[in-house]
N, C-alpha and C positions, 0 to 999 in steps of 0.2 A: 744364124740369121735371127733377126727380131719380129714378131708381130704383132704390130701396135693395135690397140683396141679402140683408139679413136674414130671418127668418123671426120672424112674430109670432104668442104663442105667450101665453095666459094673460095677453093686451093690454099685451104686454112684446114687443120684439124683441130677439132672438137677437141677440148681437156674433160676424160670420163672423170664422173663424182665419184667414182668406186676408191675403197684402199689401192694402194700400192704406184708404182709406176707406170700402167698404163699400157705394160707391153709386157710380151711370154717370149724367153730365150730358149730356141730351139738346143733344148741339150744335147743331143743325140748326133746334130750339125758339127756342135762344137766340138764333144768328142772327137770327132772324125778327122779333127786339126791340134793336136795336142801343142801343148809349150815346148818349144825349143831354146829357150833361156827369152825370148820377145825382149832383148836390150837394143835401143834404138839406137845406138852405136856402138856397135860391136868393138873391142880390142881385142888384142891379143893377152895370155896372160902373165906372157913376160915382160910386159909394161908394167905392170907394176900399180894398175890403176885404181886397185879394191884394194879392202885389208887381206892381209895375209890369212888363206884357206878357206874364202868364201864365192874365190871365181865361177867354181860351178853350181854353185846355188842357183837353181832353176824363180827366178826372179823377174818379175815386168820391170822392174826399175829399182837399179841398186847404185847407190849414191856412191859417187867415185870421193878418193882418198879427198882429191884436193878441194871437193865443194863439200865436203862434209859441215863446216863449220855454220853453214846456210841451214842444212837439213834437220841439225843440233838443238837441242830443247836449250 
């Protein structure tokens, strides 16, 4: 969970002058939920849809074979 440091005001929040982003991520929440690879569309990985020995890399987002050339410097 997040807890934002703004104050809402006329169903508007405040933007604080302080450093940073304005809010505190419950770390201890998030623990609680570890990564389980979080790929928004799951395959299988005899698709064949990553490079070769990178399937279980624990990744939010891992560029498939065929959109790589998008993702490419």
């Amino acid at each position: 969970t997040i807890a934002l440091h703004g104050v809402r005001h006329d169903g508007f929040l405040t933007v604080p002058d302080a450093p940073g982003l304005g809010c505190d991520i419950d770390e201890e929440f998030v623990a609680r939920f570890p990564s389980e690879g979080n790929l928004s569309v799951p395959v299988q990985e005899s698709a064949n849809s990553y490079n070769p020995g990178t399937y279980g890399e624990r990744l939010y987002v891992q560029t498939r074979l065929q959109r790589r050339t998008y993702f490419s410097a």
